[in-house]
C-alpha positions in Angstrom: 69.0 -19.3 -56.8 67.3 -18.5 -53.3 66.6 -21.5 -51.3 62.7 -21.1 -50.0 63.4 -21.2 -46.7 65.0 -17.5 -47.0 62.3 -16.4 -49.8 60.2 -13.0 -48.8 57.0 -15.5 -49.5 57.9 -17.9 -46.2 59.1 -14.7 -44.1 55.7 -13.0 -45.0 53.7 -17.1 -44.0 55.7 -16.9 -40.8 54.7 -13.5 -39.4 51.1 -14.2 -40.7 51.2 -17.5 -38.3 52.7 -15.8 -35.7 50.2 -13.0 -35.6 47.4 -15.5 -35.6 48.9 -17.4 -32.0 49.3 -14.1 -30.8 45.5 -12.8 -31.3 43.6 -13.0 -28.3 41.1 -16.0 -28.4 37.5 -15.3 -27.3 35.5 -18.9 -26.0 32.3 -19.5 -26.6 31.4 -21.1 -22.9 33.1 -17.6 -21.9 30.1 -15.1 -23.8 28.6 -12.2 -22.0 25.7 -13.2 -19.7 23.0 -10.6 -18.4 24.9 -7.5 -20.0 28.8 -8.7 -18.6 32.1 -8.6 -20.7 32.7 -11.8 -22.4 36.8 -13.1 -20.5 39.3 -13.5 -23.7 42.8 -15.2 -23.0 46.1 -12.9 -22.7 48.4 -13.5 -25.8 50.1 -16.2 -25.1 52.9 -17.8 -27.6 55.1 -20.3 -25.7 53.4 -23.0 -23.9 50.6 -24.7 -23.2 47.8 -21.8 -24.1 44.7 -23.9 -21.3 47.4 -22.1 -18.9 47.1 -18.9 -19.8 44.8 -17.0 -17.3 41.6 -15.4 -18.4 40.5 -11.6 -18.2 37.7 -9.7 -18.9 37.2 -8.4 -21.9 36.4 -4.4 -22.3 33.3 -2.5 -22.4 34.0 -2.3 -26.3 33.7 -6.2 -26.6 29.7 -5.9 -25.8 29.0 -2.8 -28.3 27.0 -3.7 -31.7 29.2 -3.6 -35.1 26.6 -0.5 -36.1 25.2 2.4 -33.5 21.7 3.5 -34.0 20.3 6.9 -32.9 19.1 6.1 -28.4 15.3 5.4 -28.0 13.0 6.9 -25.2 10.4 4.6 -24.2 7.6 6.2 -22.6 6.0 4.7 -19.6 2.4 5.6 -18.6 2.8 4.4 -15.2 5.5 7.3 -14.2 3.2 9.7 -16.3 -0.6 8.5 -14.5 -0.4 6.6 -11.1 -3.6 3.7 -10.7 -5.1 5.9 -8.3 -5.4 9.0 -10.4 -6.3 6.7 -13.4 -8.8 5.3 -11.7 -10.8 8.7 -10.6 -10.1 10.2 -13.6 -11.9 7.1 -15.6 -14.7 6.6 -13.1 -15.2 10.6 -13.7 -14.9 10.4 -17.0 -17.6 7.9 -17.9 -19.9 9.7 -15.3 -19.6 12.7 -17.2 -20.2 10.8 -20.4 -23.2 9.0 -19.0 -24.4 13.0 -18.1 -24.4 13.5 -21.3 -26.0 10.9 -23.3 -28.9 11.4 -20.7 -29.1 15.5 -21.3 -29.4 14.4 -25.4 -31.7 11.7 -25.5 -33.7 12.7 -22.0 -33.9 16.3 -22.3 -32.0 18.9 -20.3 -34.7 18.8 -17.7 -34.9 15.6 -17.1 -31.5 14.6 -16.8 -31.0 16.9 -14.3 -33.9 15.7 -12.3 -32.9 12.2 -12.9 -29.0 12.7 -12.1 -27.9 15.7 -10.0 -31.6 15.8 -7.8 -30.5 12.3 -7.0 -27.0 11.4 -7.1 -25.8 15.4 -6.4 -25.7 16.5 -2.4 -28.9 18.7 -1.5 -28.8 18.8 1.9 -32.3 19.1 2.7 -32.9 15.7 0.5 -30.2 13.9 2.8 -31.8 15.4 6.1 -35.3 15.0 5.4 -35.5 13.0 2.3 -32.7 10.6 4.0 -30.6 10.3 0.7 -27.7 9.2 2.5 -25.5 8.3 -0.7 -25.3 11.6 -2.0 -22.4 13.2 -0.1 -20.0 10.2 -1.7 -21.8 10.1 -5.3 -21.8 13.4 -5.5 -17.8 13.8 -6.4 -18.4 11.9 -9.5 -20.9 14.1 -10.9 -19.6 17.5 -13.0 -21.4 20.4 -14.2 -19.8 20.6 -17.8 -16.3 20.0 -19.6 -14.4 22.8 -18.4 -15.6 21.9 -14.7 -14.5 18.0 -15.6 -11.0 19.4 -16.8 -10.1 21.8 -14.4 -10.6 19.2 -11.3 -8.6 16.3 -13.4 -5.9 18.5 -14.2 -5.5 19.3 -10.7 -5.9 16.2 -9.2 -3.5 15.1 -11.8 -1.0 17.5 -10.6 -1.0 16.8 -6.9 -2.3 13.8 -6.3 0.1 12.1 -8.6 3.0 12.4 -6.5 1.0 11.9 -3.1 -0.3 8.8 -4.5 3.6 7.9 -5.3 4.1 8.1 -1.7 1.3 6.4 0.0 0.3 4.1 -2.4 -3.0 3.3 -4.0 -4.9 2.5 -1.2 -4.5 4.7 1.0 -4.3 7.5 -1.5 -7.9 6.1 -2.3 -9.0 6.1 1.0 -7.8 10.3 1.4 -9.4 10.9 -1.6 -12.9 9.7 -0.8 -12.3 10.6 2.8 -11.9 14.3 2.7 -14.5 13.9 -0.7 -17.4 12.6 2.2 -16.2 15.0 4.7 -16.4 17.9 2.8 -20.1 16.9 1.8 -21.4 16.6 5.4 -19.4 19.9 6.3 -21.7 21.4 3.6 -24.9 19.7 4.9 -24.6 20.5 8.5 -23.5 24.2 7.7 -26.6 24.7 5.4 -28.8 22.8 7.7 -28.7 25.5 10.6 -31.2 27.5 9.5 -33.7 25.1 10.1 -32.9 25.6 13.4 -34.1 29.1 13.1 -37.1 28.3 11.8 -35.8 28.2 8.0 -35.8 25.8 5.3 -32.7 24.0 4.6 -30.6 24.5 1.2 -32.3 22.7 -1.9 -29.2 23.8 -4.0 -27.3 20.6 -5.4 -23.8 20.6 -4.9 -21.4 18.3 -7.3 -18.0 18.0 -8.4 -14.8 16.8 -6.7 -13.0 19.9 -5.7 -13.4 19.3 -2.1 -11.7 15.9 -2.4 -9.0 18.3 -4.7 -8.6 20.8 -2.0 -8.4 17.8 0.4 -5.1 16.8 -1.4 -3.7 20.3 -1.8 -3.5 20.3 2.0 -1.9 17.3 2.0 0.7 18.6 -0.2 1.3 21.5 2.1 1.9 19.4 5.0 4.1 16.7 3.3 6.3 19.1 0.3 6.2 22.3 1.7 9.0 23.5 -0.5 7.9 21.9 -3.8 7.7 24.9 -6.3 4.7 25.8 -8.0 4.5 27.5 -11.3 1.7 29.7 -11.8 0.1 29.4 -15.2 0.2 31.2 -17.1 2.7 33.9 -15.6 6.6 32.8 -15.1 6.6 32.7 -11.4 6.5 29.7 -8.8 6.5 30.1 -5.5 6.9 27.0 -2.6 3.5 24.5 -2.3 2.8 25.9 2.0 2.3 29.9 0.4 0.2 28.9 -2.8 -2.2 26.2 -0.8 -2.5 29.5 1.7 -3.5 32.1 -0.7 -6.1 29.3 -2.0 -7.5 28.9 1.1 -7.9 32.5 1.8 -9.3 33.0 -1.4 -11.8 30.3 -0.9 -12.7 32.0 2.6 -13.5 35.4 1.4 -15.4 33.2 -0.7 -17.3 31.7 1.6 -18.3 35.3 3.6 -19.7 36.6 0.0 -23.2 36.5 -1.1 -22.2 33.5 -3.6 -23.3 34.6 -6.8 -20.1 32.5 -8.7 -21.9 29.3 -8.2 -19.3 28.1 -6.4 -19.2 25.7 -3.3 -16.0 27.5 -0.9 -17.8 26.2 1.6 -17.2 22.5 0.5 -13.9 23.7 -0.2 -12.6 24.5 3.2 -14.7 21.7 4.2 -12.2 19.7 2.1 -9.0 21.5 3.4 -10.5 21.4 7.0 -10.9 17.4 7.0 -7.6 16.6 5.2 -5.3 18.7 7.8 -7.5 16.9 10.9 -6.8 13.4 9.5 -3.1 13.9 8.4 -3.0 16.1 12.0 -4.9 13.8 14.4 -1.8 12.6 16.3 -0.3 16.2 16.9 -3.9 17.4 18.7 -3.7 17.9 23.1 0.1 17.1 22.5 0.4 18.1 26.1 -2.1 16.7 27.4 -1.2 12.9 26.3 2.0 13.7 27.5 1.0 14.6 30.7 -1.4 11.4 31.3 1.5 9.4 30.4 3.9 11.1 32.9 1.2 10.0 35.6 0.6 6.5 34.3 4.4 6.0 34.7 4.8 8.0 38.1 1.9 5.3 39.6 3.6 2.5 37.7 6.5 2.9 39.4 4.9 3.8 43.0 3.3 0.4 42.8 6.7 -1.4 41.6 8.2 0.5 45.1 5.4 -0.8 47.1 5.8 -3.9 46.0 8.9 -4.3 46.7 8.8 -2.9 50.2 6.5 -6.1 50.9 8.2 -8.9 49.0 11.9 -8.2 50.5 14.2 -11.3 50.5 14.1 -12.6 54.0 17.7 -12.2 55.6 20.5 -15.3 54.7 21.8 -17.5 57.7 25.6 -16.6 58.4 27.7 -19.0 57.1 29.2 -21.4 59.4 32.3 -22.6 56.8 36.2 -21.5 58.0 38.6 -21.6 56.1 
């Protein structure tokens, strides 16, 4: 008869113990914190196991007991900057307001009530003294298709410009070139009167100068950003395609505008845009030459002046060694 010390039952108990020292303990004041591995102890049979030095644990130690397909959380903010959002609603409920009036006021009388006041006729803000109308203007839209079109594109430039310069000072380029191309359009149509002529009664609305403001802007700052033309498979680089657009719009301009079109508020956009973002590159020379003479009679004066205040000569000095 076996004596139990040498049975396979206590052989099997011993390995089972021994197996258990020499599993790796994981602590509970040593769990992952902010996404890190949790530290677990090195096996450690003989002696005192508060000895054994910690590591960390691996990258498998953080991973869920059951894997579930990844998830893609949209953001709107990356699709829709605030700026963009914001002319885009202001726009919006314009166009919205344009057309409640056209069905409950009559077609005629929204359009005397709306565009003849808040659309830019440039005789009404010469003689008539309407001087809102080359801001309020941009708001205003002559139909869905005109609404979308100018969205869409200041949704795809202005997006990224916005991402550059921020809000604010996206803002601020927006309404800018917006206003400027509105009194391009006024003074341009108001030469006639000069000549003995009436000044242009046509209203003007929409906010494609303000667009064509940022297209330049686009030019100047991405250059080489690459433009697919819908709906054909070709893009070409941002500086080519904001050229052709310009030319197109200037041929425009020098036709007998029967497209009811505005090219002239157009350029007038493009025009004010590459001024502002251009303003310090204008009489390059000539800055550079008034600052070469401010510092030539800077220093002039600096010689003369120390011609007159010269430190008077020392005494000799009497010590010998």
């Amino acid at each position: 008869m076996r004596s139990r010390g040498g049975s396979p039952r206590f052989f099997r108990a011993q390995a089972a113990r021994a197996a258990e020292r020499c599993r790796p303990a994981v602590f509970p004041a040593c769990l992952p914190r902010q996404g890190r591995a949790p530290f677990i102890r090195q096996p450690h049979v003989r002696g005192n196991p508060a000895l054994t030095p910690l590591r960390r644990a691996p990258y498998t130690a953080l991973m869920p007991p059951t894997f579930s397909s990844r998830r893609y959380n949209f953001d709107w903010r990356s699709f829709i900057t605030p700026g963009v959002k914001l002319i885009v609603l202001i726009c919006s409920g314009v166009f919205l307001v344009q057309t409640l009036a056209d069905i409950l006021l009559g077609r005629d009388r929204a359009y005397h009530l709306i565009v003849q006041t808040f659309g830019l006729i440039p005789d009404a803000v010469i003689h008539g003294l309407r001087i809102w109308q080359p801001v309020t203007y941009i708001f205003l839209h002559g139909g869905l298709f005109h609404l979308l079109i100018n969205m869409l594109m200041l949704w795809m430039f202005g997006r990224e410009l916005e991402q550059v310069w921020g809000k604010r000072r996206f803002l601020n380029y927006f309404f800018l070139c917006g206003a400027g191309a509105g009194l391009i359009e006024v003074i341009v149509k108001t030469i006639p009167v000069l000549f003995g002529q009436e000044a242009s009664l046509v209203p003007t609305i929409g906010a494609s100068g303000a667009i064509f403001g940022i297209l330049i802007a686009n030019a100047i700052l991405f250059p080489d950003r690459r433009i697919w033309l819908i709906p054909l498979p070709v893009t070409i680089p941002m500086r080519p395609y904001v050229a052709v657009m310009a030319a197109i719009e200037f041929f425009g301009t020098l036709s007998s505008g029967g497209d009811n079109v505005s090219h002239l508020c157009h350029l007038g956009g493009m025009l004010v845009g590459y001024i502002y973002l251009r303003r310090g590159s204008f009489l390059y020379n000539v800055r550079n030459s008034v600052t070469d003479w401010k510092v030539q009679r800077n220093k002039k004066k600096f010689q003369v002046y120390m011609n007159k205040h010269k430190d008077p000569p020392s005494r000799p000095d009497n010590w010998v060694n």
